[in-house]
C-alpha positions in Angstrom: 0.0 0.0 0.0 1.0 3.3 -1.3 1.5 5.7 1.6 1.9 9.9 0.1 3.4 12.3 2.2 2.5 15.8 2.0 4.5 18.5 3.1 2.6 21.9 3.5 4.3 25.2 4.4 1.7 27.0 6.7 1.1 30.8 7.3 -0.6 30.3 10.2 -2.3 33.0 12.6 -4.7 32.9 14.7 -6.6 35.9 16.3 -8.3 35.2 19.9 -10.6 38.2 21.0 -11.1 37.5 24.7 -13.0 39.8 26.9 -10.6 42.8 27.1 -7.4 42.0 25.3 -6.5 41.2 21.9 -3.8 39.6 20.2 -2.2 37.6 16.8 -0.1 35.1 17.4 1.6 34.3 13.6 4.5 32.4 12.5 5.5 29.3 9.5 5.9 26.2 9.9 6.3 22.8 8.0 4.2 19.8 8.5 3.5 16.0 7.3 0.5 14.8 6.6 0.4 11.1 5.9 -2.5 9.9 4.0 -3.9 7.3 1.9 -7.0 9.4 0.5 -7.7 12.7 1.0 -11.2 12.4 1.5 -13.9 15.5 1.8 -13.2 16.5 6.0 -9.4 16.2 4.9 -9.7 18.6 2.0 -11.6 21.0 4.3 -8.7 21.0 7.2 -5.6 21.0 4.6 -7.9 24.0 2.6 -7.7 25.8 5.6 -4.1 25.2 7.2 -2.6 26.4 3.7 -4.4 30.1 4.3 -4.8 32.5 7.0 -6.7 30.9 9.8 -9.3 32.4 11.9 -10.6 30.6 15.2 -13.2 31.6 17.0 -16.4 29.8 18.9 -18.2 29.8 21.6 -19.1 28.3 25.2 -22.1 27.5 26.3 -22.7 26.8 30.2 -26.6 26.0 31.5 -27.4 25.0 34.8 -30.5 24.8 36.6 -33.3 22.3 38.4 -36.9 21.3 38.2 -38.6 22.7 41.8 -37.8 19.4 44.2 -35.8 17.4 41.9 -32.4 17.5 41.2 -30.1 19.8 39.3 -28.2 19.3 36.0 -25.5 20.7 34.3 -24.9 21.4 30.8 -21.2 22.3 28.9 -21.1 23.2 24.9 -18.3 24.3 22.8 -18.0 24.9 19.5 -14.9 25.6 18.0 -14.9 27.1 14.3 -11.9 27.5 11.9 -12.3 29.7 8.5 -9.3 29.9 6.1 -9.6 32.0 2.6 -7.1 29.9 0.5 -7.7 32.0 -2.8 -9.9 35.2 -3.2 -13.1 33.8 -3.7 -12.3 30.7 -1.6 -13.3 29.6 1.7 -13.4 26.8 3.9 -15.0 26.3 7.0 -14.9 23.4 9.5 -16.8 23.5 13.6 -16.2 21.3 16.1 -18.7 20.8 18.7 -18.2 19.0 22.1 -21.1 18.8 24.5 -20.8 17.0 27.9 -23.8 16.9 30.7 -23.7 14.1 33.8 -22.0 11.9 31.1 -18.2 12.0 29.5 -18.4 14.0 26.7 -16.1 13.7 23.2 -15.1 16.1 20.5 -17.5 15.7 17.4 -17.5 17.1 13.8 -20.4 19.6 13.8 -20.2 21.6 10.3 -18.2 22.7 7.4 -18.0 23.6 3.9 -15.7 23.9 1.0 -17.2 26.8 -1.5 -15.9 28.7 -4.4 -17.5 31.7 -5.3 -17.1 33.9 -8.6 -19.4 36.7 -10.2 -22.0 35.2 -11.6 -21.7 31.3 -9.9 -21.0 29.5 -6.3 -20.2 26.1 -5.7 -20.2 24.4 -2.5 -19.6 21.1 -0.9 -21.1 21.0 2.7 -21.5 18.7 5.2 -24.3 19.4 8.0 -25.7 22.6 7.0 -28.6 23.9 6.1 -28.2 24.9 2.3 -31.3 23.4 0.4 -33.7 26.7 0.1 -35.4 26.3 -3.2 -38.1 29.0 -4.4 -41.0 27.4 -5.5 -43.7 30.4 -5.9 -47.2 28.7 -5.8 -46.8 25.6 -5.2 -44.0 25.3 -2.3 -42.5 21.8 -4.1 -39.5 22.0 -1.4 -39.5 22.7 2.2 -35.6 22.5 3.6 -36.9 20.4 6.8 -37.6 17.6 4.5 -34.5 18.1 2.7 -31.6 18.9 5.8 -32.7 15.2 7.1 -33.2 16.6 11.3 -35.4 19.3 12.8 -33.1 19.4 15.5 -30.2 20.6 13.0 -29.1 19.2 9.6 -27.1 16.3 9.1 -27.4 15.8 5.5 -24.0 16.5 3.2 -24.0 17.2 -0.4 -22.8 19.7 -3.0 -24.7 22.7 -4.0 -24.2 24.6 -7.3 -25.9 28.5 -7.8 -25.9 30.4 -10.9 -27.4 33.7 -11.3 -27.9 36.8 -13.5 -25.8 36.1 -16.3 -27.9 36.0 -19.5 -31.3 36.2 -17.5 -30.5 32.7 -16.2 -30.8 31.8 -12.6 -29.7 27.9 -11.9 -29.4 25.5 -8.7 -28.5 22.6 -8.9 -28.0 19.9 -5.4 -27.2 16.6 -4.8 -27.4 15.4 -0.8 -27.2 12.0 1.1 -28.8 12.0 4.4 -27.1 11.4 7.8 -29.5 9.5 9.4 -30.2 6.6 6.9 -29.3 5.6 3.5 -30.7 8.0 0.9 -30.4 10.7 -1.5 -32.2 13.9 -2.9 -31.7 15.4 -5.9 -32.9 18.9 -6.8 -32.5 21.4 -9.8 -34.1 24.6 -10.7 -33.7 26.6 -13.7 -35.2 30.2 -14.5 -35.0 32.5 -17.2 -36.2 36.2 -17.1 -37.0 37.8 -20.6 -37.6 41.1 -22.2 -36.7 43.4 -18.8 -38.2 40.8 -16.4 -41.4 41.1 -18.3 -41.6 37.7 -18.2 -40.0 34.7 -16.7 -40.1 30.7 -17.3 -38.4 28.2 -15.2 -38.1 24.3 -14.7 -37.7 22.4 -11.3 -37.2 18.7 -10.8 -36.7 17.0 -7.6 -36.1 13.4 -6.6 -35.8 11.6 -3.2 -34.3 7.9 -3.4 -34.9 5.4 -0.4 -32.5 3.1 -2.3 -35.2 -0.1 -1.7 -36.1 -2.3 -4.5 -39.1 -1.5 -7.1 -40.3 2.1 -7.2 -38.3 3.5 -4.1 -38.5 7.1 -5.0 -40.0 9.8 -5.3 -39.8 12.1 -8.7 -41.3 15.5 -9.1 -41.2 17.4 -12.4 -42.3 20.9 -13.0 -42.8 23.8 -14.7 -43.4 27.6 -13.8 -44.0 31.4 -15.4 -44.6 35.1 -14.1 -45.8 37.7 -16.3 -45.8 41.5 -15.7 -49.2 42.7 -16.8 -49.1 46.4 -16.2 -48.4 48.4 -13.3 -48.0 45.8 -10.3 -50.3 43.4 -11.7 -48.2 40.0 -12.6 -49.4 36.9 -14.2 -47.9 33.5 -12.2 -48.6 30.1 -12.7 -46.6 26.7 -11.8 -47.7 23.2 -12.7 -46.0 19.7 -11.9 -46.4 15.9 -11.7 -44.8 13.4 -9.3 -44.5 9.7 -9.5 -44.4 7.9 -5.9 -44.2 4.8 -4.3 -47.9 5.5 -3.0 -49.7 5.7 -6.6 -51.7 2.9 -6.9 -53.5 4.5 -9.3 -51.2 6.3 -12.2 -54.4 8.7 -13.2 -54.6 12.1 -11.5 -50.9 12.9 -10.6 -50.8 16.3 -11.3 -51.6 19.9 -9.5 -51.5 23.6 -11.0 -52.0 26.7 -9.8 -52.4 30.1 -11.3 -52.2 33.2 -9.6 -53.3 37.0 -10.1 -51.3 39.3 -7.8 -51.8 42.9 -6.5 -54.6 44.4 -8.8 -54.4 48.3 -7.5 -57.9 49.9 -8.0 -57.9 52.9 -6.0 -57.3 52.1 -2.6 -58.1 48.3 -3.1 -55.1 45.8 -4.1 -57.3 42.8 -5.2 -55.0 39.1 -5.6 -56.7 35.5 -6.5 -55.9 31.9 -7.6 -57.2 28.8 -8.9 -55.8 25.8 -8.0 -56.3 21.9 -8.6 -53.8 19.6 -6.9 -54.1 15.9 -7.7 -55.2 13.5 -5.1 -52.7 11.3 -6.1 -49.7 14.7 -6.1 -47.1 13.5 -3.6 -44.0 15.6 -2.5 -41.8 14.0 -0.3 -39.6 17.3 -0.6 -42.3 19.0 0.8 -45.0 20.1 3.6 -48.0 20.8 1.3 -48.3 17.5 -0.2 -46.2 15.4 1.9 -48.6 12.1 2.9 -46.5 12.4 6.7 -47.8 16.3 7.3 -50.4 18.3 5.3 -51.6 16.4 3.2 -53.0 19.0 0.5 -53.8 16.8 -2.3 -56.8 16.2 -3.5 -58.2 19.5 -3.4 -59.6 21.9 -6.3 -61.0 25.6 -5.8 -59.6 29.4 -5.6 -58.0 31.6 -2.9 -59.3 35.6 -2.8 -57.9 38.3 -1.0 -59.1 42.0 -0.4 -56.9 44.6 1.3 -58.9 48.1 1.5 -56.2 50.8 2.5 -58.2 53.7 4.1 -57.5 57.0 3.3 -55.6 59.7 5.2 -55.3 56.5 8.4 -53.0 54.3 9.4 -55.6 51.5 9.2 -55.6 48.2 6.7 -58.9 46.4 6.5 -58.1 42.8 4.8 -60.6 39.9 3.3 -59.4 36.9 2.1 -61.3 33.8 1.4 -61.0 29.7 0.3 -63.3 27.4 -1.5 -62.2 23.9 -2.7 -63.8 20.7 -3.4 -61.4 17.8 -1.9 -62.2 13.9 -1.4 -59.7 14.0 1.5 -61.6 14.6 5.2 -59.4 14.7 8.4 -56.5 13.7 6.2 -57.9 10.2 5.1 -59.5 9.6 1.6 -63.2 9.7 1.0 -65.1 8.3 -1.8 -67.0 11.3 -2.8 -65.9 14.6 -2.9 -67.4 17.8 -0.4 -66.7 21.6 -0.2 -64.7 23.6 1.9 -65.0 27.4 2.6 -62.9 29.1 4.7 -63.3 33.3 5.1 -61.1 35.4 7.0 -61.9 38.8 8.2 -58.6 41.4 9.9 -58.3 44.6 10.6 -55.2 46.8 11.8 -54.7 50.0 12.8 -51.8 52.1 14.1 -51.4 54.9 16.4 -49.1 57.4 17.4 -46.5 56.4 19.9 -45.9 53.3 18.4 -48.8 51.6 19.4 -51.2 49.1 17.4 -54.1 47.4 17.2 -55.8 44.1 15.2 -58.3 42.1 15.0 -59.3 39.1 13.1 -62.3 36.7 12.4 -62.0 33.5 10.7 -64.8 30.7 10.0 -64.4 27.5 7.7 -67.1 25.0 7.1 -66.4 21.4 6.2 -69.1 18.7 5.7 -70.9 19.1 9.2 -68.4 21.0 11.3 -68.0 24.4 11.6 -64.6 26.1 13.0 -64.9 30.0 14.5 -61.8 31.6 15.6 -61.7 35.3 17.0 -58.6 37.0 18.3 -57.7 40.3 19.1 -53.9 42.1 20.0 -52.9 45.5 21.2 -49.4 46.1 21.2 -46.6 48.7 21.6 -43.1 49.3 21.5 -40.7 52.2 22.5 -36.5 52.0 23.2 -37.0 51.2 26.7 -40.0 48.8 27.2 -42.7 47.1 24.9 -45.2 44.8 24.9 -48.5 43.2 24.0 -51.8 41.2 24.8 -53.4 38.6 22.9 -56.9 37.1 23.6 -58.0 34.6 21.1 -61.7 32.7 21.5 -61.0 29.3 19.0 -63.4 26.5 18.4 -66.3 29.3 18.9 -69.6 27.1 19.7 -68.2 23.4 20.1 -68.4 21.8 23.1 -70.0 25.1 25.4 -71.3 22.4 27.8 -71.0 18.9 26.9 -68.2 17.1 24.7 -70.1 16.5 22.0 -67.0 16.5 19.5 -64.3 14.0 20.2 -61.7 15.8 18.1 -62.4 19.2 19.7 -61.0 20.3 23.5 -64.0 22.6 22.4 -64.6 26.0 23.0 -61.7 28.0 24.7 -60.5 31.4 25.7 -56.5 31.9 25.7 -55.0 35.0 26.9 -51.2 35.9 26.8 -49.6 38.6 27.3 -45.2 39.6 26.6 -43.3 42.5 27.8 -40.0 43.5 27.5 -38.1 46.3 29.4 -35.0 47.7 29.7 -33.9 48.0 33.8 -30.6 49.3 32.5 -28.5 49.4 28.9 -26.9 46.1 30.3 -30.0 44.6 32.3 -33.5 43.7 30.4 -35.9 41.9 31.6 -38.5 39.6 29.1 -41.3 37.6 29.6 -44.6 36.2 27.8 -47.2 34.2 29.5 -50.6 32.0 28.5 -53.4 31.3 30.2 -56.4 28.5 28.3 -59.7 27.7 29.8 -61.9 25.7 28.8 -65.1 23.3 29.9 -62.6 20.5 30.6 -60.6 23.0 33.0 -58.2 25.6 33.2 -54.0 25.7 31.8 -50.9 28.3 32.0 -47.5 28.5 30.6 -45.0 31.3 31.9 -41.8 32.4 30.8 -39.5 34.8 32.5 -36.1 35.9 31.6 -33.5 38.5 33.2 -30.5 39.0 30.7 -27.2 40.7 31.2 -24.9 42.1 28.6 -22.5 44.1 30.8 -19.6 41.7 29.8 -17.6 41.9 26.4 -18.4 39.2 24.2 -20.7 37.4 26.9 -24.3 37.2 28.1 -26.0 35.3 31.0 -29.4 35.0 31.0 -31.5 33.9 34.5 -34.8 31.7 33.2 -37.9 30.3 34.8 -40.4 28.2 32.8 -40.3 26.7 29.7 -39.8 28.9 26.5 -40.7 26.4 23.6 -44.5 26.4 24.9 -45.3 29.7 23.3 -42.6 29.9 20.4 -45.1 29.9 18.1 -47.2 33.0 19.2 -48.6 33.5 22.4 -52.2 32.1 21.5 -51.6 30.5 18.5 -48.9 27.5 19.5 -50.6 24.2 19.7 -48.7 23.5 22.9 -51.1 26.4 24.5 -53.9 26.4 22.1 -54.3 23.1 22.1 -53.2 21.4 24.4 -55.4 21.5 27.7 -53.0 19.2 30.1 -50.3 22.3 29.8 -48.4 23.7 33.4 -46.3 26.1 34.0 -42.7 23.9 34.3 -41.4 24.9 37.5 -38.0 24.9 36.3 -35.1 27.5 36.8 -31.9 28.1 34.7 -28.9 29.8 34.5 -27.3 30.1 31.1 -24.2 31.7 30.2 -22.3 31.9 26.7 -18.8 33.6 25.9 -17.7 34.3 22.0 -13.8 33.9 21.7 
């Protein structure tokens, strides 16, 4: 066996920021590197060590206990080196190393190997999040289904962008997943014409479960914008997938074409048709993914109205839904029923930064009917702001006996959020919820007292649990929907340092 040795003369610095001082430590040096393959983390490192290197990271400490249990302990670091081997050229790796009541190791987190010109980048990657793909109308990709973790990404692939040259914007990206053996393949192609008067693009997308048969998923399409007058524009997008799932090959498609921002006066008037197959599946994406939403199978138009009043700071907004679909509760039917959904919001603002808004919503489907009303008031200045939500869902169902299963019924949730500045260095932030119901009452609280008086650190004090209302006061499902919800009587300290 064939053993290379590389010699590599190094300008090496590295430039530590610590809380007061600086300083550059640089000198040369010669190393060996013996290797049998240089394989993609290897060309990353050597990309690096043969330019300028920059470390820098960060430490993250958390300790705190649930009320009368016992405490924990938490230690992060990541460590991140970028070099800039050529002009146009960089390379990044992290290393992460997380330890809690257990031994903790040094792990590869991220990094990247990209090349970047005028009109072009490419870039290999490993763990990051790189797989946004505009898809107008349709939203063929969603980059949770493509980064392979919604805790962080762990796919690795190569990513190639074009753009501008000749009207032509192009990706192109090939990715294996981290957590099982698989692939997805995407590429989208658009060209602009006369002025961006008009544009035309291609997308196709593939996810491989490398199984016998039909183990993937394939997804061809096709989309257009064109500029009407004024800001009225013309878009449409069409495709057609092939899965696994099609028992039957008939009805595969879905379309949708869009009119956006008529002005007339102070209306701006917007509207769609749509038709998605009830056989469309998109493993690439939310929509019309058979694991989440399931939109197949549905065929109508979307309206909205936005009346700008004159001479006020006040938007009154209508937008509306009507589809026929064969899908109820996410399962197939074998006859088809209508949908209408209508949506009602207004919003005003005053002086002194404050605002107000309130909304009405009500969709009907076979024999339920779903009312939502919520209202907000907020404000905001440099030293404090705030708001308070009250939002009365499920308006009707289940008042005083649980007559719909599938419904915690009707439900009043308030929450409320303020921030205020004690100090420059000192804030303090909290948000809170309160739901009640027939079936009982339920609260979420989260309070936080954060101090910046440190150079390149912070320390935040915490009690409660943050992730419950993440999602909007009123609106998260942990809150809004979930009637067994307490306040977590659990306390933190957290403290992170840059370097």
């Amino acid at each position: 066996m064939d053993v290379k040795v590389l010699n590599v003369q190094i300008d090496f610095a590295v430039k530590i920021n610590a809380l007061r001082a600086k300083w550059v430590y640089r000198r040369k040096l010669t190393i060996s590197i013996c290797c049998n393959n240089l394989n993609f983390a290897m060309n990353l490192i050597l990309s690096i060590l043969i330019a300028t290197t920059y470390i820098g990271g960060y430490y993250e400490g958390e300790f705190g206990y649930f009320i009368h249990q016992n405490p924990w302990g938490r230690h992060k670091v990541e460590t991140r080196f970028v070099g800039k081997p050529s002009e146009g050229t960089e390379a990044f790796i992290s290393l992460f190393y997380e330890t809690t009541n257990q031994r903790g190791r040094w792990l590869f987190w991220q990094g990247h190997l990209s090349m970047r010109k005028q009109f072009f980048e490419m870039t290999l990657f490993s763990r990051e999040d790189r797989f946004y793909v505009p898809s107008p109308l349709l939203k063929l990709v969603n980059t949770d289904r493509l980064k392979d973790d919604s805790w962080g990404p762990k796919a690795s692939g190569m990513r190639f962008d074009f753009w501008e040259k000749y009207g032509l914007y192009i990706t192109g990206i090939v990715s294996k997943y981290g957590t099982w053996d698989g692939e997805a393949y995407v590429f989208k192609g658009y060209k602009k014409f006369m002025k961006d008067r008009f544009g035309l693009g291609v997308i196709y997308l593939k996810k491989d479960w490398r199984g016998s048969g039909v183990s993937f998923n394939e997804v061809s399409g096709l989309e257009g914008s064109f500029k009407v007058k004024g800001p009225l524009r013309i878009n449409f997008e069409i495709a057609k997938s092939l899965h696994p799932n099609n028992a039957d090959s008939s009805d595969r498609a879905a379309w949708e074409l869009e009119l956006r921002s008529i002005r007339f006066k102070n209306f701006l008037i917007a509207g769609s048709f749509f038709d998605y197959g009830r056989n469309f599946f998109d493993e690439l994406s939310n929509r019309f993914n058979p694991s989440f939403d399931r939109e197949f199978g549905r065929r109508g138009y979307y309206a909205e109205v936005v009346y700008l009043v004159p001479y006020k700071a006040i938007n009154l907004i209508y937008k509306a839904k009507t589809y026929r679909t064969n899908y109820y509760m996410g399962m197939p039917e074998a006859s088809e029923h209508l949908v209408r959904w209508n949506y009602f919001e207004t919003y005003w603002e005053f002086i002194n930064g404050f605002t107000f808004k309130a909304s009405y919503d009500v969709m009907h489907e076979k024999h339920d009917t779903w009312r939502h009303l919520f209202f907000e008031i907020g404000g905001e200045t440099k030293r404090a702001g705030g708001k308070i939500q009250l939002k009365i869902k499920d308006i009707g169902v289940n008042t005083r006996v649980v007559d719909v299963p599938y419904s915690i019924g009707q439900r009043v949730i308030w929450g409320v959020e303020a921030r205020y500045n004690i100090t420059d260095n000192l804030q303090f932030y909290g948000r809170a919820a309160v739901g009640h119901a027939i079936c009982g009452t339920w609260q979420s609280i989260f309070l936080q007292f954060a101090y910046r008086g440190f150079k390149n650190s912070e320390i935040y004090l915490e009690f409660g649990e943050p992730s419950h209302t993440a999602d909007g006061l009123v609106n998260d499902p942990d809150v809004a929907d979930t009637k067994e919800r307490r306040v977590e009587q659990k306390i933190k300290l957290f403290y992170k340092f840059w370097f």
